[in-house]
N, C-alpha and C positions, 0 to 999 in steps of 0.2 A: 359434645365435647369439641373442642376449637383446637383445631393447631397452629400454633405459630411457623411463618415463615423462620427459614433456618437464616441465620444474623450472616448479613453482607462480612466479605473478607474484607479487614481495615487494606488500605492503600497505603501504601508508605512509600518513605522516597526512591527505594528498588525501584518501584512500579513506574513510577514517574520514568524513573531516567531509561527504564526500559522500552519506555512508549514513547520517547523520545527517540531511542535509537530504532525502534520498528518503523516510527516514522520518515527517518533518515533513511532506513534500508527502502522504504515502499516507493519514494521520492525516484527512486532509478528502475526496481524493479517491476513499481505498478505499470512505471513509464514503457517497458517492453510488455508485461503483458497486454496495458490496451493497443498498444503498438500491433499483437498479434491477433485482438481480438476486431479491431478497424480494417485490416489485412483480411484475413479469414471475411468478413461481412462485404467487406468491396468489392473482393476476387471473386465472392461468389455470386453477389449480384450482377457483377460485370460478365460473367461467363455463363449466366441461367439459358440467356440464347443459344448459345454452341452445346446444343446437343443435351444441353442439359447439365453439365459440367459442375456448373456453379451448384447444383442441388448436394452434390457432396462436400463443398465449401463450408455452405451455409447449414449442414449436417454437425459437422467439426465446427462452427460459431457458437450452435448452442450448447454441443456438450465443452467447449473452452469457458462458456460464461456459467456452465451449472462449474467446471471446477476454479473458476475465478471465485464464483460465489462459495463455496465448501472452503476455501482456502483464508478467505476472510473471515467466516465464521468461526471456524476453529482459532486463526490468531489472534480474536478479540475475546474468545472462550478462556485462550490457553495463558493473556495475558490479563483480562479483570478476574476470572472465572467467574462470571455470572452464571454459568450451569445454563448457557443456549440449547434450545433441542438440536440434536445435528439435523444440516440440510440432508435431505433424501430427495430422490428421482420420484417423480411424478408419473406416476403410472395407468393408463388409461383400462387396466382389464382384460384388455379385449386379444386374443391369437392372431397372427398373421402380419400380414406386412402391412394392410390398415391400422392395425391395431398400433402398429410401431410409429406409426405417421401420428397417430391420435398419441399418442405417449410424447413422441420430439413436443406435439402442436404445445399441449400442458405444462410442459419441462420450458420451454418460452415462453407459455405467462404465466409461469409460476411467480406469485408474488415475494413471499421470500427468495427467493434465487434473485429476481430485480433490488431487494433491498440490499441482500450480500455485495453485490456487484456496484449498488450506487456505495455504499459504504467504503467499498476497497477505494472507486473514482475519489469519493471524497477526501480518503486518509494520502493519495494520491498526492492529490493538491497541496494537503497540508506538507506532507513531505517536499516539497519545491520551497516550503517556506525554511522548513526545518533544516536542511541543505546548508543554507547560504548562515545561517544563523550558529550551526556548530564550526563551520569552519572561520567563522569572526570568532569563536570562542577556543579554539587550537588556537588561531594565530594570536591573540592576546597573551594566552601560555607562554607563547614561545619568545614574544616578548618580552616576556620576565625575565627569562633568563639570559636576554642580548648583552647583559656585562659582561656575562661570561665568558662570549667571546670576542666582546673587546667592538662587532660589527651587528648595526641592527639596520635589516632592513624593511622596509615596509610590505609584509606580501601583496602582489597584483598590480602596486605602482612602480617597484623598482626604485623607492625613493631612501638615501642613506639616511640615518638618524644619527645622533649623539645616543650613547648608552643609558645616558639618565632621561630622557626624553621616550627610550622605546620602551623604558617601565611605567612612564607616567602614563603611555600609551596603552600598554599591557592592560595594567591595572584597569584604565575605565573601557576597554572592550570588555573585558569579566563582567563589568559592573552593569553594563550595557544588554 
């Protein structure tokens, strides 16, 4: 006997304009988590000299990049629901404080945990697009309704319009 895969959730345009706006949030907040995860990796190789310092740095990089990774996997779960396995920690076996070296070592080349984390970099980037693209789409909005108040100005040039000009302007940022 065969079983059928359970039928993908239809996508609809919720989904869409959801992934839209996740990628508008990831645009700022991917941008501080690598911000913290570049941080953490420099500090800590810049300070492996002194005493050894930086080994606690680079302790705290990879459990930031295993919860970079858990963080992305869940909000690509929680917005297609493909039914991902959850990321879990990599476990080496073994007692003691080899054991926990042999554990961090696997938890750093864990392959899923790298795929999470290029995925987050990647939605990343697309966020720096997605940015610049909603706010041409408010400012369009808001050109619509520049009769209303009689003054239409161009946002980012400071340049005055005519009220029938900042609707024809409206209109094809929308369309744009």
């Amino acid at each position: 006997m065969t079983t059928a895969a359970p039928p993908r959730p239809r996508i609809g345009v919720l989904t869409h304009l959801g992934a839209i706006a996740q990628l508008a949030a990831l645009g700022i907040a991917g941008a501080v988590a690598f911000t913290i995860l570049l941080t953490l990796l420099s500090v800590g190789i810049g300070l492996v000299p002194v005493l050894g310092i930086g080994l606690l740095f680079l302790v705290a990089f990879v459990y930031a990049l295993w919860a970079t990774a858990w963080i992305e996997y869940e909000r690509v779960d929680g917005l297609y629901g493909y039914g991902l396995p959850a990321l879990r920690t990599r476990s080496s076996g073994q007692p003691g404080f080899g054991g926990w070296l042999r554990t961090l070592w696997r938890q750093f080349t864990d392959g899923p945990q790298w795929r999470g984390v290029s995925s987050a970099a990647i939605s990343t980037v697309l966020g720096w697009f997605v940015l610049p693209a909603v706010a041409w789409l408010v400012a369009g909005i808001g050109l619509l309704f520049a009769p209303l108040t009689d003054v239409a100005r161009l946002p980012w040039v400071d340049l005055d319009l005519p009220a029938g000009w900042a609707v024809v302007l409206g209109v094809l940022s929308i369309l744009a």
